[in-house]
N, C-alpha and C positions, 0 to 999 in steps of 0.2 A: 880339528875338533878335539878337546878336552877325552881323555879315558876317562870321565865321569858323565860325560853327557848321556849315553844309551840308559844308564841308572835313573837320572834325571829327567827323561823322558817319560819313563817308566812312572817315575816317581809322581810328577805333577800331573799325568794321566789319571793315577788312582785319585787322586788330591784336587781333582777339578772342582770342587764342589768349594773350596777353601776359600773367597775372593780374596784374603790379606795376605796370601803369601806373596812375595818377590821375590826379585832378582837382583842380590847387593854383593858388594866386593864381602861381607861377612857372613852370605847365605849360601847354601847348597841345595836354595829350593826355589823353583821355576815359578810364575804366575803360569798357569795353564797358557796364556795367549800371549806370552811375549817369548816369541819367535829368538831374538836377540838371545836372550840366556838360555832356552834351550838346547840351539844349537850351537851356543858359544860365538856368536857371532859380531863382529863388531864393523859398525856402518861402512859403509864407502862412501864416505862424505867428502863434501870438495865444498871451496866457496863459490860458489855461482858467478859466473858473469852475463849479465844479461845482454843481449843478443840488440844490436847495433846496427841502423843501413850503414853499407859499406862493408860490412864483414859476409863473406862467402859463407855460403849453407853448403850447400849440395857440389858436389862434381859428378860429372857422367863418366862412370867407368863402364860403358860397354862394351870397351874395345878389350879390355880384361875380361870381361863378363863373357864375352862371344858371343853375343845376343847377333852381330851382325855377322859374322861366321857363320852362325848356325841358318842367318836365312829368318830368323823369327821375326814374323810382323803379324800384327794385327793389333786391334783398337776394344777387344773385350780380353780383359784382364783380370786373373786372379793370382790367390797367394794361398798355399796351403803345404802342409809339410807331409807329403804323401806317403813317405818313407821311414817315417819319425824317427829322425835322426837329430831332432833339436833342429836343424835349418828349414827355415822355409823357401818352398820352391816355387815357381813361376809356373804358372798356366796361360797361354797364348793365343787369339784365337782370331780370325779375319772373318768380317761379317758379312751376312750373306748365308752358311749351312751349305758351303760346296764340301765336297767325301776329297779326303789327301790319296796322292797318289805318291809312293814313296818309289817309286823306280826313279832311274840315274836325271833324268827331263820330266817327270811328273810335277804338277802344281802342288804344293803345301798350302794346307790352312789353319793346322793346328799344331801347338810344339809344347810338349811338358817337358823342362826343363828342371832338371836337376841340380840344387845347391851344394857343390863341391866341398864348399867350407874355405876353400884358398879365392874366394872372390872371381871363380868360374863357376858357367854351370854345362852343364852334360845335356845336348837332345836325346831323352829315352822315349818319345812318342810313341814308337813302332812298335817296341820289345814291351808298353807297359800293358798293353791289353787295352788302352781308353777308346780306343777305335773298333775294339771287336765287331762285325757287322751280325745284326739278325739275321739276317737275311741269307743263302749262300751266294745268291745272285751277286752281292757285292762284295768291293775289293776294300773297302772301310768303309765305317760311321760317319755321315758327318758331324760333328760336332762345336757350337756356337756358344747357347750359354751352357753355363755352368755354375754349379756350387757344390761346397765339400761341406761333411757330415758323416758322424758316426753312424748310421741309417740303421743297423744291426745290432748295435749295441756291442759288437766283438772286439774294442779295442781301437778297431783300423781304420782310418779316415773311408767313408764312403763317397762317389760321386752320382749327383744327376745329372744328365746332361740331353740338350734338347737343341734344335736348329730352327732355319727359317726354311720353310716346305711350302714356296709358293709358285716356284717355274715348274709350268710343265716340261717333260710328261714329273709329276711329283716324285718324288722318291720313295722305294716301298717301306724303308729304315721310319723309325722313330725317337721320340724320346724315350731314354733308357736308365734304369738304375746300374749304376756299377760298383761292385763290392772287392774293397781293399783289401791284399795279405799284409797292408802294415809293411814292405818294404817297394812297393812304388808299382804293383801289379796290379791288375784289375781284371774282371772275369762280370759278365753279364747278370743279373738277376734275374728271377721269374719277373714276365713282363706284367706290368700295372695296366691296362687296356685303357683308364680315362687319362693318364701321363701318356701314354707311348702316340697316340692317334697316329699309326704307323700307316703311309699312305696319303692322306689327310692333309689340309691346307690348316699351317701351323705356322704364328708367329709368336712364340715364347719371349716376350719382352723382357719378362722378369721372373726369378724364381729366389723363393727365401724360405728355407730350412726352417721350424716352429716347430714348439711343443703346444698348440693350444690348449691340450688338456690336462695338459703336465700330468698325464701319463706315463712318463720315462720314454717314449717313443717317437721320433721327428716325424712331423707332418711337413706339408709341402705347401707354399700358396706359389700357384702359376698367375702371372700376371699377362695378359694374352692381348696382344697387337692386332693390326687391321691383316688379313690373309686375302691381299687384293679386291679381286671382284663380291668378294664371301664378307665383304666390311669387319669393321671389328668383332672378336670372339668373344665369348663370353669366361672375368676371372674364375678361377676356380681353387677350390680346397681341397686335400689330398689326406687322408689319414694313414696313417704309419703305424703297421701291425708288429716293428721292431723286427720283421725278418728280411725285407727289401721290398716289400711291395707297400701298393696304398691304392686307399676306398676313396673314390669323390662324394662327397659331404657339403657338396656347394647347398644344395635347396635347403638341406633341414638344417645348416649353421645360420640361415636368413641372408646367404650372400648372393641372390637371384637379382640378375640386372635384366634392362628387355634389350634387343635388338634397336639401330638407331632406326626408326619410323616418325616419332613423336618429336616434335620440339619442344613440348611441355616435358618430357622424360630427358631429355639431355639438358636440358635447363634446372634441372633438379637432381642432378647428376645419379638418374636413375636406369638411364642405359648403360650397356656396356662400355667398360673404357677403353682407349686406345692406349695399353700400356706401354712403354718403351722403357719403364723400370718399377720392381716391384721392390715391397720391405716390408717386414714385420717387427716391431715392436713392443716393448709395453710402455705408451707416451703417459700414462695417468699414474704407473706404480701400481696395481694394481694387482700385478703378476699373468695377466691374460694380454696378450701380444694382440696388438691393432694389426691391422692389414693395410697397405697402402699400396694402390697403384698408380702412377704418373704418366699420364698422358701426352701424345703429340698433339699436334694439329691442333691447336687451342680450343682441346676437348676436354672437359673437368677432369679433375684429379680426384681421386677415389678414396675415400679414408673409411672403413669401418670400426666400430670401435666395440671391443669383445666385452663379453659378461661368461663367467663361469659360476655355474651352482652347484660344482663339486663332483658332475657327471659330465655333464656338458657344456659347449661352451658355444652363444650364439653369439650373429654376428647384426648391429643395427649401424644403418648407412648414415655419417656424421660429416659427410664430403664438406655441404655448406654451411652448415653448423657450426663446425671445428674453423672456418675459413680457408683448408686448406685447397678446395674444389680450383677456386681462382680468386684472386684480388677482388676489391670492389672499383677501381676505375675501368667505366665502364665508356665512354666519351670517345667515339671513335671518329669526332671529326677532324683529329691530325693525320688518319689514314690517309695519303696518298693518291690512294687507288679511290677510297668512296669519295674522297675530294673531286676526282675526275669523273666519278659518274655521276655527282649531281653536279657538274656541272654542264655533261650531256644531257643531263634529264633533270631539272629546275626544278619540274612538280612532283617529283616522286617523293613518296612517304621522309618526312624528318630531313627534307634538303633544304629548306630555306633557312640561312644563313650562315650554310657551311664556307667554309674558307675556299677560293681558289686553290687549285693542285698548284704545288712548285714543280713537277715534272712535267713531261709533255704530253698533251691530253690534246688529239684530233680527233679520236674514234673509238668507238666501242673495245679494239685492240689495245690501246692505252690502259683499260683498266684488268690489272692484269692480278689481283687478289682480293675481290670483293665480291660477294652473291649479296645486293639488295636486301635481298627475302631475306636472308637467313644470318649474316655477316652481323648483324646491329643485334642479336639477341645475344645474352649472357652467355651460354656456354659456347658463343667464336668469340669472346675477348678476355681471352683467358691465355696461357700460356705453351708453348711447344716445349713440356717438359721432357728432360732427358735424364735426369737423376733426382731422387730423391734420397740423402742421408738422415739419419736419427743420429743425433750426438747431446752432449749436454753442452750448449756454447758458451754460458752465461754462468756455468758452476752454480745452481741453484739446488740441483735435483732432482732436476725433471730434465729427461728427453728433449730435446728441440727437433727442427728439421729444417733441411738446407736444399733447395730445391735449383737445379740448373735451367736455362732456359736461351732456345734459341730466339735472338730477337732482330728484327730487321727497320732498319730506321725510315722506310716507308710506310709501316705499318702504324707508330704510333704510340704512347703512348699508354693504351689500353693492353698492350701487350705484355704479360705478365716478365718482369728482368728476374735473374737470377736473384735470389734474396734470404734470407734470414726466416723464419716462423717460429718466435718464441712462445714457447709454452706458458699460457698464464698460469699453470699451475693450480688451476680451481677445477671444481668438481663436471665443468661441464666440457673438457677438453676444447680448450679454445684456444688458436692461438694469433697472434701478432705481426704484424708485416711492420716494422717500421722503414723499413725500404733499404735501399741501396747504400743513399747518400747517408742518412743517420747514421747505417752499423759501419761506414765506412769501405766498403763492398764494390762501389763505384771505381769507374776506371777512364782516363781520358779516350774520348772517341773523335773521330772527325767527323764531318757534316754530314756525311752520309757514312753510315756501317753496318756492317753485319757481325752480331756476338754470335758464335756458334758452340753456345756452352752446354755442352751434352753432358761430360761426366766431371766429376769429382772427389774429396777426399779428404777428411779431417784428419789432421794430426799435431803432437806437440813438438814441433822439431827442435825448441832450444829448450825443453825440458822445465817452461816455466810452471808446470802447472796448467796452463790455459791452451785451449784447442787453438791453431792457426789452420788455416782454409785453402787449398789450393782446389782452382780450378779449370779444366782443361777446356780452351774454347780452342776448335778447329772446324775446318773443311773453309774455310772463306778465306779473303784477303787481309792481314793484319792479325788472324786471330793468333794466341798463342796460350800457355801455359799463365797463368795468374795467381804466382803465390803473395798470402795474406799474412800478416802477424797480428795476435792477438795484444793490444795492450794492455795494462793493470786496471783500465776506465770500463774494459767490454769493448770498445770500440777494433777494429782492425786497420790497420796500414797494409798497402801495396809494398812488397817485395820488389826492388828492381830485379830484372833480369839476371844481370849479371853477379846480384849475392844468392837468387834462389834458382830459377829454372829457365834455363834461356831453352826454348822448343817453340817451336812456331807448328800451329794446330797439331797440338796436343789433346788427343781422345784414348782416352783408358787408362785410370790408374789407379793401384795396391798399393800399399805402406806395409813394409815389414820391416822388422831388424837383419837385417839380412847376412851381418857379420857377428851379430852378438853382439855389440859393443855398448848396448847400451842407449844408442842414439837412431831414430827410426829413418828408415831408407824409403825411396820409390821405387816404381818401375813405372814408367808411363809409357804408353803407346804413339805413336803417329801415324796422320792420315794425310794420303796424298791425293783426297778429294779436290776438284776444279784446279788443278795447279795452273792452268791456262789463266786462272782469272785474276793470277798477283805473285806475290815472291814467296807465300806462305810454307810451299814444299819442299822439305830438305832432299838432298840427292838420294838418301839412304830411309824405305820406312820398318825399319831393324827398331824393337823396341828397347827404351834407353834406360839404365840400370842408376841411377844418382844415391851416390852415399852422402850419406850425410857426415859434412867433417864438422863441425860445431864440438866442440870437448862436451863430454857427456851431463856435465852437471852430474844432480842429484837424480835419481829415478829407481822405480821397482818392476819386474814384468809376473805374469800373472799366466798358469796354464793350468787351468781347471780338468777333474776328472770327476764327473756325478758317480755315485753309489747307484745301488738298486731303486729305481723309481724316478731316479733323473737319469734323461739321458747324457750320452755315456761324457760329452764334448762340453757340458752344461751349457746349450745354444741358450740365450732368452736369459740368463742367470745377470743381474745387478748386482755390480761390482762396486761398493762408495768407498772415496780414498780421501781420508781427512788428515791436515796437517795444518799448526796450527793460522796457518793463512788463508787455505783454501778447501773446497768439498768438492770432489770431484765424483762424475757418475760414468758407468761404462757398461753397458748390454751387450757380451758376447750375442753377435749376428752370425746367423747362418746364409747367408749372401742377402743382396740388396742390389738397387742402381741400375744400371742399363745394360740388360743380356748378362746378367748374373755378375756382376762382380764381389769381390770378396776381398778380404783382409787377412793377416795371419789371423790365427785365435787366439794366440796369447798374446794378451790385454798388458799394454803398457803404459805407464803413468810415469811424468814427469813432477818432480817434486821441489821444483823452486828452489830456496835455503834451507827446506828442513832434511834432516838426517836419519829419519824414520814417519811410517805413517800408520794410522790405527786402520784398518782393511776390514770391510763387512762383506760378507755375499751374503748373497741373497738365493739361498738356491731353487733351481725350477722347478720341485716338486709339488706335491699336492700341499704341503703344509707350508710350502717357502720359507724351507725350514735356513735361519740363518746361521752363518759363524763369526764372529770377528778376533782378531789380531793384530798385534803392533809388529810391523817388519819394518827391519834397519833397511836404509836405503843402500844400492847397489848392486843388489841378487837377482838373479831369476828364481823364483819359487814354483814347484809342483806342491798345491793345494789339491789332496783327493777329498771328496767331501765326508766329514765326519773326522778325518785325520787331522793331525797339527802338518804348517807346511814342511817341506825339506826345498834344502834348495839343490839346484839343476846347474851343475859343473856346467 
């Protein structure tokens, strides 16, 4: 840095108001927003090479990593930098909500791992306090999902965290707030009683950190699964008083669903969801975060869409509206199973001239996934969601969403496949399936298959600018990891294996940078579900650390800090990155996806050819109040809001 830059700082601070000043080889005077001259900066530009089948992405460095040393498995994953030491670290988790027993033969279920910085990481699970139990009765927490959050506003990463409480006898532990010292400890909060249901038949599907009311404060939307015999729970809202606790606010936000009694109420995706992932966005721009929760058991998928009037913020149900509830193929006479029972039964309702089953049909036992009654109405031909992401896939400006889905080749195709929902971008939040085959999405199958596509993960791994898709299909025969590239058309191409991610069932996975360098990393999970019924399971379910070696190109990274009135992490904040090819959109999320998964927080953009990009936020406060700036490519930047950035050694 120049001995005249602190001056210069200074200087075009006072001088903001000037818009003709610049930055020239004959001036000594900054444009307020061009990052470049104030801090003396000059790009980290390179000529791009775009990204080629046949050229290797990723390598799996676990064995540097010690992921499998340490014993770490599980299939719920996040990423979060507990410690703020600039590195992000791994959060680990095996599903189910069993309590870790750390004695010398005890069972492990959970592992916070720590980012070394030399391409190891450390188990500090024990010593961080994440397992404190409530209770004295117990020897730890269990702990399932999760997501991280400034909750307190202090600075320090905070966490929620919540399990599955459905084997008797239940456990007395609940979901719990845990409050961060900012170097990798945690200590219990005062309990929230509609979070904790300590005791209580609890399936936490999903959880996503939110400011609805952009009050400076994180609210919480729980997305809530089926709790066995107790059928699905009802979602719920959480308000956040900014000291660790939170109010439920489900009835008077307008987010009241009924119990499933009705088939007229599940047909109008007015019952409870079955959620197995939850997420909050703002899909319309609008600055008020949508709620979403994605359902199994091809039970609609849940979209609310918010309205604020400057106090409050309600909530009206736009499941089938939006089209996000389920598709509209609706044609379930390639099912299999109802193949075979109107062929047992001719005269029942809507069987005359359904197809013969291709499987084998003697007896009422052959049909083995159809209820007559119930099977042929709208809300069973819908989809077994297991993730829902918000990204912008299309560079438009608007949010999209990327929904995964288990699908079974006897069922049919009314069965909702993994796919694309682009945002039409008009005022009635509506969006678009073009399908599989269109966006390219598609994948070779054999005659009979099972996709077991539960989670996923947007990222730009060759730095073009454009989002590429990976996604983790597991627990069946064949399935595995399926990374995507984005081309210059929108459409995407299949990764082979061997340049992106060779894992065979593949469930759970975070994108960080995980060395700095520029270029984003995985961690993805494996599951050693039915390994009896094919070759899909590796000898080791150690979760796998893949760097990304691709040369960095061009790229900027982005770590926001709100002032007074946004919270502290600016969860919810739109981040627009224009250059002169492309516009890109980025909503720091406070978790999303299936059993909380999460991201690092600092937002990274790949920038194609160019060597600079013009950077707007959008901050989450009541005014949404914005900033913009031209930053030279190659830096990590700390943006505090109100500040000009600096950048992060």
């Amino acid at each position: 840095m120049s001995p005249n830059t602190s001056f210069l700082f200074a200087l075009c601070g006072l001088l903001a108001s000037a818009p003709l000043l610049s930055c020239s080889a004959d001036s000594q005077v900054c444009a307020p927003d061009d990052v470049a001259c104030l801090l003396d900066l000059t790009p980290v530009c390179t000529s791009p090479s775009a990204w080629s089948p046949g050229t290797a992405i990723f390598e799996d460095v676990s064995e540097l990593a010690g992921t499998q040393e340490a014993g770490a498995i599980g299939t719920r994953l996040s990423v979060a930098d507990v410690n703020h030491d600039g590195l992000p670290d791994i959060i680990a988790r095996r599903p189910g909500g069993g309590a870790d027993d750390f004695s010398e033969n005890g069972t492990r279920h959970t592992w916070l791992l720590i980012n070394q910085g030399d391409g190891t990481f450390e188990d500090r699970t024990e010593s961080s306090g994440l397992l404190t139990p409530r209770q004295l009765t117990s020897l730890t927490r269990p702990v399932e999902t999760v997501v991280f959050g400034d909750i307190n506003n202090d600075g320090n990463l905070d966490a929620v965290t919540a399990f599955t409480n459905t084997t008797a006898p239940l456990s007395p532990e609940g979901a719990e707030v845990l409050l961060g010292d900012g170097q990798g400890g945690f200590i219990l909060a005062e309990p929230s009683p509609a979070l904790q249901r300590a005791g209580l038949p609890a399936v936490r599907g999903g959880l996503s950190l939110t400011d609805v009311n952009r009050d400076g404060n994180l609210d919480l939307w729980v997305a809530n699964g089926a709790a066995g015999a107790n059928g699905p729970l009802a979602d719920q809202l959480l308000l956040g008083n900014g000291q660790g606790t939170f109010t439920e606010v489900t009835a008077t936000a307008g987010l009241l669903t009924e119990p499933w009694s009705s088939i007229a109420t599940l047909n109008q995706a007015r019952a409870h969801s079955n959620a197995w992932s939850g997420a909050a966005c703002d899909l319309n721009g609008d600055g008020t975060p949508e709620l979403l929760a994605a359902s199994y058991g091809r039970a609609p998928n849940h979209l609310w869409r918010g309205e604020f009037d400057g106090q409050q913020t309600t909530y009206t149900n736009h499941s089938l509206a939006s089209g996000y509830a389920f598709d509209q193929r609706i044609d379930w006479s390639d099912n299999e199973s109802a193949r075979c029972f109107c062929k047992l039964n001719p005269t029942a309702d809507d069987c005359a001239g359904v197809p013969a089953p291709r499987v084998r049909c003697q007896s009422p036992d052959d049909v083995l996934r159809w209820n007559h009654a119930q099977d042929r109405e709208p809300f069973r031909l819908g989809g077994n969601s297991g993730t829902t992401l918000c990204a912008d896939l299309n560079n438009d400006g608007y949010l999209d969403l990327l929904t995964t889905e288990i699908v079974h080749w006897d069922v049919g195709a009314s069965s909702d496949p993994s796919e694309i929902l682009y945002n039409a971008a008009d005022a009635e939040l509506v969006f678009a399936r073009p399908g599989p085959g269109a966006t390219g999405l598609d994948r070779p199958r054999e005659t009979t298959f099972d996709d077991g596509d539960i989670t996923a993960a947007t990222l730009d791994f060759d730095n073009d600018g454009r989002l590429d898709i990976l996604i983790a299909s597991t627990d069946y025969p064949h399935t595995r990891a399926h990374l995507y590239h984005q081309k210059p058309d929108g459409t995407f191409e299949r990764v082979s294996p061997s340049d992106g991610i060779d894992l065979t069932s593949a469930h759970g996975v975070a994108t960080a940078d995980f060395n700095r360098d520029g270029a984003l990393d995985l961690v993805i999970g494996h599951s050693r579900n039915r390994c009896s019924a094919g070759d899909h399971c590796q000898d080791s379910a150690h979760i796998r650390v893949f760097q990304n070696r691709l040369p960095p190109n061009n790229w900027l990274q982005l770590q926001l800090e709100g002032a007074p009135g946004t919270n502290h992490n600016a969860i919810g904040a739109h981040i627009t990155v224009k250059t002169p090819a492309l516009h890109q959109l980025s909503e720091i999320q406070g978790g999303h996806g299936h059993f909380g998964m999460q991201n690092d927080l600092t937002q990274h953009f790949g920038l194609g050819d160019a060597c600079q990009a013009e950077v707007t936020i959008r901050w989450p406060d009541l005014d949404l109040t914005p900033q913009t700036f031209t930053l030279p490519a190659g830096y990590r930047y700390l943006i505090q809001q109100g500040a000009s950035p600096r950048v992060i050694e």
